[in-house]
C-alpha positions in Angstrom: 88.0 102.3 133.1 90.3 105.2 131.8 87.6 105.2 128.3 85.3 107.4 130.6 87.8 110.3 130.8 89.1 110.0 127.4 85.4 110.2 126.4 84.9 113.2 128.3 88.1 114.9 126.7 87.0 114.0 123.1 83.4 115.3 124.2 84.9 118.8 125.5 86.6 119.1 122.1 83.2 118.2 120.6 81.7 121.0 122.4 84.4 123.4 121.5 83.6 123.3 118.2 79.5 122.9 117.9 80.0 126.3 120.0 81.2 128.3 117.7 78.4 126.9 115.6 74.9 127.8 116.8 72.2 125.9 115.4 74.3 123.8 113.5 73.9 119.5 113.7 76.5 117.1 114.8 76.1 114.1 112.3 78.7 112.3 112.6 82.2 111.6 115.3 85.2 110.2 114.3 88.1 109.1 116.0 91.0 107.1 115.5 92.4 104.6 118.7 95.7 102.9 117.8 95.7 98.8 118.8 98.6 100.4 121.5 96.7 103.5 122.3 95.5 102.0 125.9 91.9 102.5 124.8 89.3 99.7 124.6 87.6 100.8 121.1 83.9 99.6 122.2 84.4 100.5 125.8 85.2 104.2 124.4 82.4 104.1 122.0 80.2 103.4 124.6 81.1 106.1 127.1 81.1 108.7 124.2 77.7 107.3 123.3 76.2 108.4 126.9 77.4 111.3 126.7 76.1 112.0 122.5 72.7 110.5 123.8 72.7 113.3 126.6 72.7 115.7 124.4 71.3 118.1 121.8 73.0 115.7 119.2 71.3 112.5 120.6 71.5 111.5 116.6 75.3 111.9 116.0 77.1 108.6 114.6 80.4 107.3 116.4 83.0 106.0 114.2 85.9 104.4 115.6 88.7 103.9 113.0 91.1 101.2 114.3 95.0 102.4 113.7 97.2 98.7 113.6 100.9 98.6 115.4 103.3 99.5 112.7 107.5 98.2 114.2 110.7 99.2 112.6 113.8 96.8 113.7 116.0 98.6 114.5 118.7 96.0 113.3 117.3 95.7 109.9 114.6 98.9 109.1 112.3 96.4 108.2 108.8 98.1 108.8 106.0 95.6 109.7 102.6 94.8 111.3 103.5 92.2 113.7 101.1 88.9 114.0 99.4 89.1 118.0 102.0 90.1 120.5 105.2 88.3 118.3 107.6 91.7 118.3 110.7 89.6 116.5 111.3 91.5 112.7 110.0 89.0 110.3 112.9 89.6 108.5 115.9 89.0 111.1 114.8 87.5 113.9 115.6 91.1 115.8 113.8 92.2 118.9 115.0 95.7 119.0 112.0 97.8 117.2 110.8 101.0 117.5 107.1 101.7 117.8 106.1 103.8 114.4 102.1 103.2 114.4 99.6 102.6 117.3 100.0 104.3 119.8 97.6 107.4 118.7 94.3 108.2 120.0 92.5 111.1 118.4 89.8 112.9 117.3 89.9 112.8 113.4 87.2 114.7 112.5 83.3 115.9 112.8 80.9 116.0 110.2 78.4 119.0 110.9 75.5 120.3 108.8 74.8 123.5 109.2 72.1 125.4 110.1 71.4 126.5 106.4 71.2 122.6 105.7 74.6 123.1 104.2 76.7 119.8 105.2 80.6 120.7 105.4 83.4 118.0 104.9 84.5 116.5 107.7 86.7 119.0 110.0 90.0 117.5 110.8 91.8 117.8 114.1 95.5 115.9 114.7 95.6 116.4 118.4 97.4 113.1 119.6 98.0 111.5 122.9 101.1 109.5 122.7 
């Protein structure tokens, strides 16, 4: 079960971050896992979940945005979500596509309230594994 070290990896970058924040509170994690990624979404949620509940920010919400599997064919350019595991272009019957969307597995952002009580939007982050 490859969600544990992905967990750890998201959690390190967690880490990173309420570092250079002393005092401040982790309220919420969010992270997008494409339907191609390789991740299980609640397998990943619950590895991240040990490791929150471990913590200092035992209260922090997971969020796990699903990305779909977005196809060009490469015959056609139509762009499509396929239905299941069909890959044919809707369009032309074509079986050459290219993989455009779903295959990402990030961390999207962390909502953290400051030690002021001062809550800051959500802190984006576009690292990628592909």
């Amino acid at each position: 079960m490859h969600e544990v070290a992905l967990a750890q990896a998201v959690w390190r970058q967690v880490g990173a971050e309420m570092a250079r924040r002393p005092g401040a509170r982790l309220a919420a994690i969010r992270l997008v896992a494409g339907r191609w990624s390789g991740a299980d979404p609640e397998s990943l949620e619950f590895a991240l979940r040990l490791l929150v509940n471990e913590s200092a920010w035992c209260e922090a919400a997971i969020q796990i945005r699903p990305l779909p599997l977005g196809l060009t064919c490469k015959t056609c350019g139509h762009a499509f979500e396929p239905p299941e595991m069909n890959l044919a272009c809707p369009a032309c019957g074509g079986r050459d596509v290219e993989v455009t969307q779903g295959r990402d597995l990030y961390l999207e952002s962390l909502e953290i309230e400051e030690s002021d009580g001062q809550t800051h939007p959500p802190r984006k982050t576009r690292r990628r594994r592909k």
